[in-house]
N, CA, C and O atoms as a GROMACS GRO file, in nm:
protein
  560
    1UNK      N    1  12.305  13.617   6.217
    1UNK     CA    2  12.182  13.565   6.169
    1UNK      C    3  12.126  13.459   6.263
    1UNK      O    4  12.209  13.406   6.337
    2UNK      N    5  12.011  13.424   6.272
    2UNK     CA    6  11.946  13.354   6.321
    2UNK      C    7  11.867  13.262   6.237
    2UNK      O    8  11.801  13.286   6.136
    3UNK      N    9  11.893  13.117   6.320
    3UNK     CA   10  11.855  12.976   6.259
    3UNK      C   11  11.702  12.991   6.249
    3UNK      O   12  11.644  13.064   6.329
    4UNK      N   13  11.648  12.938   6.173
    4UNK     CA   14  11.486  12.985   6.117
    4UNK      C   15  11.398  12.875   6.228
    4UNK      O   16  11.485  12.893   6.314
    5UNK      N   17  11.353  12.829   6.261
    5UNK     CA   18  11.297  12.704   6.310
    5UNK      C   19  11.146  12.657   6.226
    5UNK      O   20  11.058  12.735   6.190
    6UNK      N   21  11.148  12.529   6.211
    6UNK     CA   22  11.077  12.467   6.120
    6UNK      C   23  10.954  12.430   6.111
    6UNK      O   24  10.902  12.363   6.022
    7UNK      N   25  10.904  12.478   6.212
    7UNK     CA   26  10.817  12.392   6.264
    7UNK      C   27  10.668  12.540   6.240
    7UNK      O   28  10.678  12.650   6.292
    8UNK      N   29  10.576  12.507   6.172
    8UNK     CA   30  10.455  12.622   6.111
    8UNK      C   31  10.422  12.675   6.222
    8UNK      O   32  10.408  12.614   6.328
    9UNK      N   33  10.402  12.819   6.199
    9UNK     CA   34  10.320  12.932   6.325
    9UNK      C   35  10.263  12.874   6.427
    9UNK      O   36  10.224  12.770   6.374
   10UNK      N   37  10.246  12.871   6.484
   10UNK     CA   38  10.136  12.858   6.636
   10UNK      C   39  10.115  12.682   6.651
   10UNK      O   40  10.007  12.636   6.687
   11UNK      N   41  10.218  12.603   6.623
   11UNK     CA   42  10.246  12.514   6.652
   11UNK      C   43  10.285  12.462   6.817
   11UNK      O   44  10.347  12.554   6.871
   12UNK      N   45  10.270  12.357   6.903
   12UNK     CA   46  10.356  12.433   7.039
   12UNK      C   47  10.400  12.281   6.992
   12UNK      O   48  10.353  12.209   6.905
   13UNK      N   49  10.552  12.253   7.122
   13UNK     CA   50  10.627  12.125   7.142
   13UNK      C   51  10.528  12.027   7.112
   13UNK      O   52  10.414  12.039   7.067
   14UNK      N   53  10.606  11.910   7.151
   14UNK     CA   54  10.552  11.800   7.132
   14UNK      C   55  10.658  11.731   7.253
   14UNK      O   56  10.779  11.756   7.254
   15UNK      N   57  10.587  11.635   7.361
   15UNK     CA   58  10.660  11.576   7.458
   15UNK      C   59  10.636  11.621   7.608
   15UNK      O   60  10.552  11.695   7.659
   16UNK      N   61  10.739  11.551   7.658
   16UNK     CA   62  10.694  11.613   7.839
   16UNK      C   63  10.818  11.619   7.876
   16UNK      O   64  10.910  11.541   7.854
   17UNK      N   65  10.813  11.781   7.972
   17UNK     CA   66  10.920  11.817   8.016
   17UNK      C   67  10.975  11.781   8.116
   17UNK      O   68  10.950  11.847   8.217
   18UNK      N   69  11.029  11.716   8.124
   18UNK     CA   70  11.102  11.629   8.311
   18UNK      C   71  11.057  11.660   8.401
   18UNK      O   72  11.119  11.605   8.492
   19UNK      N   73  10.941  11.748   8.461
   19UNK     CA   74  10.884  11.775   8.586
   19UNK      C   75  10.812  11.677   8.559
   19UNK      O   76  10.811  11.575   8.627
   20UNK      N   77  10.736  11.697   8.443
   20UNK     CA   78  10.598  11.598   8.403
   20UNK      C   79  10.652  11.493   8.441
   20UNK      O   80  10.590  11.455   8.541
   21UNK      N   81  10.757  11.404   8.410
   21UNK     CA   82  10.804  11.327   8.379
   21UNK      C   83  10.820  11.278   8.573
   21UNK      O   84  10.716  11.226   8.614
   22UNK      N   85  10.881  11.286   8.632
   22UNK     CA   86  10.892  11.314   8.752
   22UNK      C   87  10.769  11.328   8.858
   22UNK      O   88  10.762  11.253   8.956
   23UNK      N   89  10.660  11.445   8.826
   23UNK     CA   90  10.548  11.359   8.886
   23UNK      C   91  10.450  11.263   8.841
   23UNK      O   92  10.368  11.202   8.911
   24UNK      N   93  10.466  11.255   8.719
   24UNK     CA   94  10.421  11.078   8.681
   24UNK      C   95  10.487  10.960   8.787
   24UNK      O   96  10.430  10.863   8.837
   25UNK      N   97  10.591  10.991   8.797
   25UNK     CA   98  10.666  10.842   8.839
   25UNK      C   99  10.681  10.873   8.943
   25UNK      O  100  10.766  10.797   8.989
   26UNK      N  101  10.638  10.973   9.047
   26UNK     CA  102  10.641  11.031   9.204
   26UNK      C  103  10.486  10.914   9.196
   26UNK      O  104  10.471  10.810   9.259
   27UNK      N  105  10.409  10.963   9.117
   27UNK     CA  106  10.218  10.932   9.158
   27UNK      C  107  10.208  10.798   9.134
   27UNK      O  108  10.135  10.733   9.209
   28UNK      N  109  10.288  10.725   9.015
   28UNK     CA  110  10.264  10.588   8.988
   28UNK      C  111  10.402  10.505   9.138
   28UNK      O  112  10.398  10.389   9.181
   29UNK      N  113  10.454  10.564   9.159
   29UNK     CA  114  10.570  10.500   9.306
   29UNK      C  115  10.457  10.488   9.424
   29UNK      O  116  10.443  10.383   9.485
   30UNK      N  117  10.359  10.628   9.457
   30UNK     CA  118  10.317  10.601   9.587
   30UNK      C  119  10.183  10.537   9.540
   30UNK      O  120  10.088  10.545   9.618
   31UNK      N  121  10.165  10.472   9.417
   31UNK     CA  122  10.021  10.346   9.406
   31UNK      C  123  10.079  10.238   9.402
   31UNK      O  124  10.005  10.141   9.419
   32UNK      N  125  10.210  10.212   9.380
   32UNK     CA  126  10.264  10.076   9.392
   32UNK      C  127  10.283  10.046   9.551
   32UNK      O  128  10.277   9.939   9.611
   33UNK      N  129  10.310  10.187   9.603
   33UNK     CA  130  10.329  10.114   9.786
   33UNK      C  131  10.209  10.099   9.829
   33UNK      O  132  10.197  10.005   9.907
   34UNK      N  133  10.065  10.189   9.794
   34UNK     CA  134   9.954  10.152   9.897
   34UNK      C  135   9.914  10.034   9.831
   34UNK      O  136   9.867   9.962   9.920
   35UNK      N  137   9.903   9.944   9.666
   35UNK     CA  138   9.884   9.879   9.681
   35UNK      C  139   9.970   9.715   9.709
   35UNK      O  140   9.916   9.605   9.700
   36UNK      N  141  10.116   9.742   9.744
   36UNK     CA  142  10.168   9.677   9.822
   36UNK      C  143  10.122   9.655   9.977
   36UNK      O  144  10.129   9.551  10.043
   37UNK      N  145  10.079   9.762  10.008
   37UNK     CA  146  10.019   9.751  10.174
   37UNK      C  147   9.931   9.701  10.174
   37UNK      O  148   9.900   9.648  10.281
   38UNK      N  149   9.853   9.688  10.077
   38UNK     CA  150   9.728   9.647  10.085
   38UNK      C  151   9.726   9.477  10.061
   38UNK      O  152   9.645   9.402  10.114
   39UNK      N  153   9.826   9.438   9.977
   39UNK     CA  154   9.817   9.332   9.967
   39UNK      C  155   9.876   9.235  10.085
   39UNK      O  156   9.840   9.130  10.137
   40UNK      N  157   9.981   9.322  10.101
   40UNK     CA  158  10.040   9.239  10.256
   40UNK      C  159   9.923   9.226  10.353
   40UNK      O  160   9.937   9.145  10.445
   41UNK      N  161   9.809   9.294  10.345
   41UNK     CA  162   9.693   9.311  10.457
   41UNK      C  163   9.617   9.208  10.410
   41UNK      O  164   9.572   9.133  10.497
   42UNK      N  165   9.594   9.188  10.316
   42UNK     CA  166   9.482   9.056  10.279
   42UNK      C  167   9.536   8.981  10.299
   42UNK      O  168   9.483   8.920  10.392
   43UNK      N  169   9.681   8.905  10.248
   43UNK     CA  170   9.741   8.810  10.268
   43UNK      C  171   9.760   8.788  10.449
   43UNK      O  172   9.788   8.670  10.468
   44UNK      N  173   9.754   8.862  10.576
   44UNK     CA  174   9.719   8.852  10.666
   44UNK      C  175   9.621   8.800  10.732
   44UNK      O  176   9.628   8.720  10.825
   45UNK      N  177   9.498   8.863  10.667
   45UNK     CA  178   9.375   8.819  10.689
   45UNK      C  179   9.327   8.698  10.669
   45UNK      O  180   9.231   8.643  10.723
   46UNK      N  181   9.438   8.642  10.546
   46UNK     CA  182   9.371   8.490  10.461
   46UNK      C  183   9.463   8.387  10.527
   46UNK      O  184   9.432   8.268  10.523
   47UNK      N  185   9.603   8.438  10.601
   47UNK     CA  186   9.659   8.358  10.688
   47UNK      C  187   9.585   8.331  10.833
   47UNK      O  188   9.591   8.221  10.888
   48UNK      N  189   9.500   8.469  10.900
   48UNK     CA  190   9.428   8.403  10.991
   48UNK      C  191   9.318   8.351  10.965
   48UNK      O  192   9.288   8.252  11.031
   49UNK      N  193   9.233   8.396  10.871
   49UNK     CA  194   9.126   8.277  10.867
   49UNK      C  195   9.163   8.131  10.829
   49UNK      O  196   9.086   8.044  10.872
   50UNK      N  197   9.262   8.095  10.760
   50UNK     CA  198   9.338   7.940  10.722
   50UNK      C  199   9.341   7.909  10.901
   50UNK      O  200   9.246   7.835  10.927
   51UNK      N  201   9.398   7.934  10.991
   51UNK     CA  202   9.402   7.888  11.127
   51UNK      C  203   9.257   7.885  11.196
   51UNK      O  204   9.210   7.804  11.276
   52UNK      N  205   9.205   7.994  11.140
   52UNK     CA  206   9.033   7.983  11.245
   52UNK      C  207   8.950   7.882  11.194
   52UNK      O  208   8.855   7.823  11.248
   53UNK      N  209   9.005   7.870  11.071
   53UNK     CA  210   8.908   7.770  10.989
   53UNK      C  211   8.985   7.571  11.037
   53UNK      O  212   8.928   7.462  11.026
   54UNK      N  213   9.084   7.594  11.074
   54UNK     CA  214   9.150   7.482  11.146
   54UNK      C  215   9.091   7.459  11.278
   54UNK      O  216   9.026   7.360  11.312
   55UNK      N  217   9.125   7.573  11.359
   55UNK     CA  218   9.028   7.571  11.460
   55UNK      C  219   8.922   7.517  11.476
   55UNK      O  220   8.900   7.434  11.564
   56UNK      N  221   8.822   7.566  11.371
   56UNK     CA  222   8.657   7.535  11.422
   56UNK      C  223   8.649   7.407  11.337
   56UNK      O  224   8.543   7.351  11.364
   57UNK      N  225   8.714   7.341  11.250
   57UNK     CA  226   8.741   7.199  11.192
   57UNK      C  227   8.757   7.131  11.318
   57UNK      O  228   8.678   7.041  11.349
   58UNK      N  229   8.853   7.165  11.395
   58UNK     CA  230   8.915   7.103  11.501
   58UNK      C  231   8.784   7.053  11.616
   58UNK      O  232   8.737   6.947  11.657
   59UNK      N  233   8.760   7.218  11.640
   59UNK     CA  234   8.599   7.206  11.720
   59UNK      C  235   8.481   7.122  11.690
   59UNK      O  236   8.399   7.068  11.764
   60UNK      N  237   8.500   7.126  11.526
   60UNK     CA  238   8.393   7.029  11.508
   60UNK      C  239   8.419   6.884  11.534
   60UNK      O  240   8.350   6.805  11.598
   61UNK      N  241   8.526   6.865  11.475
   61UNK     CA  242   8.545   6.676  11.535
   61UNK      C  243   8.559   6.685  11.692
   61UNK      O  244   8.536   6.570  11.732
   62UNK      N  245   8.590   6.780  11.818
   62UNK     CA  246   8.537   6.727  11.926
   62UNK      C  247   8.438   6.696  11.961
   62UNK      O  248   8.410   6.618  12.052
   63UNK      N  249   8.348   6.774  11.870
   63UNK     CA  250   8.203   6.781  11.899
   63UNK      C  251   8.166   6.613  11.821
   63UNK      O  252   8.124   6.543  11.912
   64UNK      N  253   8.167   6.549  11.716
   64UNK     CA  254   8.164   6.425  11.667
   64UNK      C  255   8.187   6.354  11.767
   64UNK      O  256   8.110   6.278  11.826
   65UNK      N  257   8.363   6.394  11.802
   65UNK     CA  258   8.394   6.271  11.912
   65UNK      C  259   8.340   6.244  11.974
   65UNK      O  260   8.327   6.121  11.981
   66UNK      N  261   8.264   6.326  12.067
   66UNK     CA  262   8.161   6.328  12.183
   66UNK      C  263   8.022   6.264  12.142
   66UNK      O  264   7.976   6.162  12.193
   67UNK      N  265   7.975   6.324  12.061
   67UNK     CA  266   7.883   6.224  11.990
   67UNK      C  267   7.861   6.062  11.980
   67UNK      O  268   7.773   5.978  11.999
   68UNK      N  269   8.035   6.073  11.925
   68UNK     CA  270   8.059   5.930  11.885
   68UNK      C  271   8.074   5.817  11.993
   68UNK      O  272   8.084   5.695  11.977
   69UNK      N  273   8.072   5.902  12.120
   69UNK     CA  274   8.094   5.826  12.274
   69UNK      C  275   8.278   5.816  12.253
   69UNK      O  276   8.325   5.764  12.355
   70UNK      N  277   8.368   5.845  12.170
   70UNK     CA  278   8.488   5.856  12.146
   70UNK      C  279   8.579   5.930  12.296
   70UNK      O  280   8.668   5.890  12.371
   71UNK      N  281   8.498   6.048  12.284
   71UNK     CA  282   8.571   6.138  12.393
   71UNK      C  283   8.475   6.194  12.482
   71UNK      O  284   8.383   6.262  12.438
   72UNK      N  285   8.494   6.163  12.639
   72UNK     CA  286   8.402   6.176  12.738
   72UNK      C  287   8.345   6.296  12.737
   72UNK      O  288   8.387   6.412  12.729
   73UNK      N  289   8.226   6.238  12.748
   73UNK     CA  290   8.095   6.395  12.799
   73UNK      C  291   8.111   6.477  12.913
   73UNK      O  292   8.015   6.513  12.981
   74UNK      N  293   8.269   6.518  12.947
   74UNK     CA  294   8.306   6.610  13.032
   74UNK      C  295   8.333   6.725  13.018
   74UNK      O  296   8.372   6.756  12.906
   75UNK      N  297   8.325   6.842  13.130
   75UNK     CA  298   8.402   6.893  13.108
   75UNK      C  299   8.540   6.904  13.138
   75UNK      O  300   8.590   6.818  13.211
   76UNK      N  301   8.637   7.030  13.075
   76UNK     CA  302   8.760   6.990  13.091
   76UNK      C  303   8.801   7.021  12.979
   76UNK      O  304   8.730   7.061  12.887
   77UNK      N  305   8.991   6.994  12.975
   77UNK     CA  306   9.070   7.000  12.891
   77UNK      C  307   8.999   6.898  12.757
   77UNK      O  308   8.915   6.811  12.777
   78UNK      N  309   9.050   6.931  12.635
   78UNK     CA  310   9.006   6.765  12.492
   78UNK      C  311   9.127   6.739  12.524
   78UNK      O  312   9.226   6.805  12.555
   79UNK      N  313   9.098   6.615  12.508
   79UNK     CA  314   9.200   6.540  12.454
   79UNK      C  315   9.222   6.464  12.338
   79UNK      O  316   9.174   6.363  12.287
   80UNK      N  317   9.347   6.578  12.302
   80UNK     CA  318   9.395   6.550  12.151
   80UNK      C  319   9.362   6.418  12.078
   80UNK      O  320   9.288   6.405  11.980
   81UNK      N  321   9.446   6.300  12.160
   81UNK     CA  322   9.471   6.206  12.105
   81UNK      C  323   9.314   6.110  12.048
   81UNK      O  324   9.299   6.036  11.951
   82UNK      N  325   9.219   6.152  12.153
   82UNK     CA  326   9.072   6.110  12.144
   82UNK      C  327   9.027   6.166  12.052
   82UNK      O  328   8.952   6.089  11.992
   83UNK      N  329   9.034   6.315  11.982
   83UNK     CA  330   8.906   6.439  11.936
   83UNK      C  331   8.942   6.376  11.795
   83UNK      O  332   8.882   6.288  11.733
   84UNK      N  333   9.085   6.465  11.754
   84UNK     CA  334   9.162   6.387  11.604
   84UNK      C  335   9.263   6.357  11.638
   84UNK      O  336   9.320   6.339  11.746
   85UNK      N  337   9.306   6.347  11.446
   85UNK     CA  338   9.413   6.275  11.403
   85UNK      C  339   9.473   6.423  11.303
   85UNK      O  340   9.403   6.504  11.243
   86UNK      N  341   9.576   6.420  11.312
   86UNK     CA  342   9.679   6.537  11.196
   86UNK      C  343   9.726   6.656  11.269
   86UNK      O  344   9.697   6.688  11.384
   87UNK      N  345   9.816   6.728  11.170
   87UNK     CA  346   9.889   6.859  11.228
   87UNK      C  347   9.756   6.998  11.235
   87UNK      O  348   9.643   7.001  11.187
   88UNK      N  349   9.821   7.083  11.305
   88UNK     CA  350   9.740   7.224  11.333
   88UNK      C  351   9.784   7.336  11.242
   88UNK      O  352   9.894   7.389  11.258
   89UNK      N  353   9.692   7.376  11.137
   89UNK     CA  354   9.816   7.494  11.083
   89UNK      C  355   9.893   7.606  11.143
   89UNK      O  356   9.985   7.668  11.090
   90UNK      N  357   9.817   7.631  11.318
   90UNK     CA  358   9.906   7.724  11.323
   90UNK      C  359   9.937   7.679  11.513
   90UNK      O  360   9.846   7.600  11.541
   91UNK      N  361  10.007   7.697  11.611
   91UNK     CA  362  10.073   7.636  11.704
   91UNK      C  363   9.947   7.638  11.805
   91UNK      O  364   9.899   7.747  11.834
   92UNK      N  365   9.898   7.536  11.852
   92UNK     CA  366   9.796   7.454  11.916
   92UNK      C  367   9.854   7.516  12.019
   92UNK      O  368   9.971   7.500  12.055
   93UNK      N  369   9.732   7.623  12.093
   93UNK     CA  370   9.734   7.653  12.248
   93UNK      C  371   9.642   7.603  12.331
   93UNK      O  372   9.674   7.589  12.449
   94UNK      N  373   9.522   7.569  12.291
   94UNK     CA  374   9.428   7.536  12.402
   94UNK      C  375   9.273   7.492  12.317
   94UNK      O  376   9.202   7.538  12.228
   95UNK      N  377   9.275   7.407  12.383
   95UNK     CA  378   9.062   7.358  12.320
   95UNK      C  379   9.030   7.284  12.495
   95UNK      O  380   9.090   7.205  12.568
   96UNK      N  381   8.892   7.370  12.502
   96UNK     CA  382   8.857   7.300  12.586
   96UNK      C  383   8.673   7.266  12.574
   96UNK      O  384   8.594   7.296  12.485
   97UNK      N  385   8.654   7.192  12.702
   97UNK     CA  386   8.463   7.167  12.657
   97UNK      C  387   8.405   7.177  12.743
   97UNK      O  388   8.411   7.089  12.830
   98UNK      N  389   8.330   7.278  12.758
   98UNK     CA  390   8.219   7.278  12.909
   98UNK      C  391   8.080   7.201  12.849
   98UNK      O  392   8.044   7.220  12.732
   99UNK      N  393   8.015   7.123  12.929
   99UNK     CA  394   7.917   7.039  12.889
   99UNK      C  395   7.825   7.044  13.029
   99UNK      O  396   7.864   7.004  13.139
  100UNK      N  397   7.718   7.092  13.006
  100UNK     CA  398   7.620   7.157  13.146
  100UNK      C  399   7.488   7.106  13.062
  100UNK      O  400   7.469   7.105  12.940
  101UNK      N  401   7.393   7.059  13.184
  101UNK     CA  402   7.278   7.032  13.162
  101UNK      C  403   7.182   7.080  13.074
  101UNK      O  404   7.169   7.202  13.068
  102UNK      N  405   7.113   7.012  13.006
  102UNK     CA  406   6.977   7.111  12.928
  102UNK      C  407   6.862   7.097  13.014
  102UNK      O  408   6.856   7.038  13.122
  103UNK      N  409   6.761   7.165  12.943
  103UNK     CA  410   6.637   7.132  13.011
  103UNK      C  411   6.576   7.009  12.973
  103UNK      O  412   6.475   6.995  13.043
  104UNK      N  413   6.589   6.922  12.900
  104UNK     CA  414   6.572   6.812  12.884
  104UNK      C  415   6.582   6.680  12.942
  104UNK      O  416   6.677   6.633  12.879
  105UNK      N  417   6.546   6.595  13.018
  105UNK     CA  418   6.679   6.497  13.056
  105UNK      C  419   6.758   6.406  12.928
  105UNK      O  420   6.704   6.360  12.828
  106UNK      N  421   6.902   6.399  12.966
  106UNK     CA  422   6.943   6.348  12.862
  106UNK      C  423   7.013   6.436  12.742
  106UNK      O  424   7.092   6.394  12.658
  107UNK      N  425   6.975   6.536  12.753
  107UNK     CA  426   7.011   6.612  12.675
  107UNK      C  427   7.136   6.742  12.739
  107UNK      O  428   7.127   6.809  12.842
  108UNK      N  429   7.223   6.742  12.658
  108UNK     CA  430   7.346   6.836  12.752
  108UNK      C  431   7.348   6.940  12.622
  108UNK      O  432   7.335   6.909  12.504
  109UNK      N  433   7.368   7.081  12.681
  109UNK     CA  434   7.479   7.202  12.622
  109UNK      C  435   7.581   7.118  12.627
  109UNK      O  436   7.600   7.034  12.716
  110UNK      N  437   7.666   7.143  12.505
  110UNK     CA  438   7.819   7.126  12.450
  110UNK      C  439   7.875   7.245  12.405
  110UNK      O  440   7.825   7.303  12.309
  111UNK      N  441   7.970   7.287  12.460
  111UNK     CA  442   8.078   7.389  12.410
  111UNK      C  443   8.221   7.369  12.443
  111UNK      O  444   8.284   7.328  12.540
  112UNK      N  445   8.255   7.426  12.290
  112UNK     CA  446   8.408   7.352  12.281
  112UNK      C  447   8.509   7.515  12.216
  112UNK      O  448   8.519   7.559  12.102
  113UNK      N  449   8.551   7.551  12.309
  113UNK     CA  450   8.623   7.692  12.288
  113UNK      C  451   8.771   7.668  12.233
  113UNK      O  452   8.828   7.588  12.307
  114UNK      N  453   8.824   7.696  12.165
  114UNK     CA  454   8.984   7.686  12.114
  114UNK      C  455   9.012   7.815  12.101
  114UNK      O  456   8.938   7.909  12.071
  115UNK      N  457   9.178   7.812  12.138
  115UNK     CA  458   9.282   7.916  12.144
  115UNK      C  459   9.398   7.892  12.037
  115UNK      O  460   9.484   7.819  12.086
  116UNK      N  461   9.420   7.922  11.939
  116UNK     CA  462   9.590   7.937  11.846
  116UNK      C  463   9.596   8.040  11.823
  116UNK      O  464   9.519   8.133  11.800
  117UNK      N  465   9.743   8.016  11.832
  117UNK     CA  466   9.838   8.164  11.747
  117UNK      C  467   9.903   8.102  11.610
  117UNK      O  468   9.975   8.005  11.588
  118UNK      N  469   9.849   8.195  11.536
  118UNK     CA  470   9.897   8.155  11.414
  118UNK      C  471  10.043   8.203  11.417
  118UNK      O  472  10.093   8.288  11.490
  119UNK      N  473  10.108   8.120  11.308
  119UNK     CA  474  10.247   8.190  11.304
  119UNK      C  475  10.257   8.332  11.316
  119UNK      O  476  10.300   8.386  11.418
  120UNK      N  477  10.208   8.410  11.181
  120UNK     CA  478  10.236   8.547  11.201
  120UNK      C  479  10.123   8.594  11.226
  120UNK      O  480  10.140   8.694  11.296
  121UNK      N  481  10.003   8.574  11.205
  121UNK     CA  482   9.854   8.617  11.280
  121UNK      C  483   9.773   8.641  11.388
  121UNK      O  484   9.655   8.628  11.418
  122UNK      N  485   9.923   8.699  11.457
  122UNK     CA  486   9.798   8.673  11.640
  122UNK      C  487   9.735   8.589  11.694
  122UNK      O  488   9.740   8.475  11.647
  123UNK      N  489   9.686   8.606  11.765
  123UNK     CA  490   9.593   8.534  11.851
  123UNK      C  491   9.446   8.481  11.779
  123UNK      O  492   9.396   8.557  11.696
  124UNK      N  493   9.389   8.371  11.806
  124UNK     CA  494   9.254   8.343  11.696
  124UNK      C  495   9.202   8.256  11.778
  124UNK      O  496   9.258   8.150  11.803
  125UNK      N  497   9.017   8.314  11.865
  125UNK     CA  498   8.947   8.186  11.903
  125UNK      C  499   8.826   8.173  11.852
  125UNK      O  500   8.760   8.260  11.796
  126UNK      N  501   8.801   8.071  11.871
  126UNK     CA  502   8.679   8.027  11.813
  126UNK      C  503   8.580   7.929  11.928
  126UNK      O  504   8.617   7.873  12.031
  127UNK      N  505   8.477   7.933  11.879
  127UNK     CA  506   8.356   7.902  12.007
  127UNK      C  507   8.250   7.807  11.917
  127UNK      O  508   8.212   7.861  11.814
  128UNK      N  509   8.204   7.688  11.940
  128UNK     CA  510   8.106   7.621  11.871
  128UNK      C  511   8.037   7.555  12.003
  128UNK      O  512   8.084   7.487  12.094
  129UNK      N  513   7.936   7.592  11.980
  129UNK     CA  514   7.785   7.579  12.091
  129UNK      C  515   7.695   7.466  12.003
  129UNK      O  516   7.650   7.488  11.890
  130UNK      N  517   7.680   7.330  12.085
  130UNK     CA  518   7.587   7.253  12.008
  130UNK      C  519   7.495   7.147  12.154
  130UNK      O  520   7.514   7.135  12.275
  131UNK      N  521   7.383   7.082  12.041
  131UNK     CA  522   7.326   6.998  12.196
  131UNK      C  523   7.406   6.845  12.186
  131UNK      O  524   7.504   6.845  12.112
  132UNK      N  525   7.382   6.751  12.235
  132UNK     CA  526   7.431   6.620  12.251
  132UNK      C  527   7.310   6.570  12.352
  132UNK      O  528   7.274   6.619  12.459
  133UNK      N  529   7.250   6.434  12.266
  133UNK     CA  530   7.144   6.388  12.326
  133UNK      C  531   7.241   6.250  12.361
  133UNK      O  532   7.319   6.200  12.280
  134UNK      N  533   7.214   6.194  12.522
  134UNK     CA  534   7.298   6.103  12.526
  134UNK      C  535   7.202   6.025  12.654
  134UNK      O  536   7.247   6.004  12.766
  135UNK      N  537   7.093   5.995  12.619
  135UNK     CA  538   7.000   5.960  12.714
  135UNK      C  539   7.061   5.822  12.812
  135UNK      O  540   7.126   5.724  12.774
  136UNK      N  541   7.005   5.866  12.973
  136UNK     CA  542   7.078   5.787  13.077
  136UNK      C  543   7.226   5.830  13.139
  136UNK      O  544   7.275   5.792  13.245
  137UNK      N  545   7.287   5.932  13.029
  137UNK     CA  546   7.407   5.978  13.089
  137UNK      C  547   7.375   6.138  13.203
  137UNK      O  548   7.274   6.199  13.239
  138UNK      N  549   7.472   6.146  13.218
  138UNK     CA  550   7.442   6.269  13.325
  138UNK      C  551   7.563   6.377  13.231
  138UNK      O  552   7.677   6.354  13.192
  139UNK      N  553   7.483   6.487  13.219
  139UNK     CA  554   7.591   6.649  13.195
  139UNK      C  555   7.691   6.678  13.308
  139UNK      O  556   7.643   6.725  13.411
  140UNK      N  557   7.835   6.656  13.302
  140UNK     CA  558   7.887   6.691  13.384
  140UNK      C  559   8.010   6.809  13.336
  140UNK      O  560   8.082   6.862  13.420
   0.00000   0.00000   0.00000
């Protein structure tokens, strides 16, 4: 004899059969890695702009300094100890300032270019172009 089963005519299962089961958790595994990749990628991006944004902070107080008659209207290497004061967030390679005549007298182009490498962010420069009116001095 045969066991009757209980369940009314044209009824079907109820549940998911382990394939199902299996590519559910295949499809939800490879959205947890792209959006793991993805997040490691922003968090990249927000580590180099934190340094570029140090950078052109940086750029801007040479540009003050100079202003301020603080740090000479040359060009050339900055110097640190003149521009600011505090740490770099990411390892200080290079700022420098070309300062060339305008058409004005008295009046100079200022540009102050910086180089860092962020810890894990590559390479990052930044460029700030401004005037400096410093009448009687000479653009050198």
């Amino acid at each position: 004899m045969k066991a009757r089963d209980s369940r009314p005519a044209g009824c079907a299962e109820r549940g998911f059969t382990l394939l199902e089961v299996l590519v559910a958790l295949t499809i939800v595994g490879i959205a947890l890695l792209l959006g793991g990749g993805i997040h490691w990628r922003v968090q990249a991006i927000g580590r180099g702009l934190e340094v570029e944004a140090e950078l052109l902070r940086r750029a801007q107080g040479v540009v003050e300094s100079v202003r301020a008659g603080v740090h000479p209207l040359a060009t050339g290497p900055v110097n640190a100890e003149l521009a600011w004061v505090g740490s770099v967030g990411g390892e200080m390679q290079s700022m420098n300032l070309v300062v060339e005549p305008a058409e004005l007298a008295g009046l100079c182009q200022v540009r102050v270019h910086g180089r860092s490498r962020g810890k894990r962010s590559g390479w990052h420069d930044v460029n700030l172009e401004t005037l400096v009116w410093r009448p009687g001095a000479s653009c050198k």
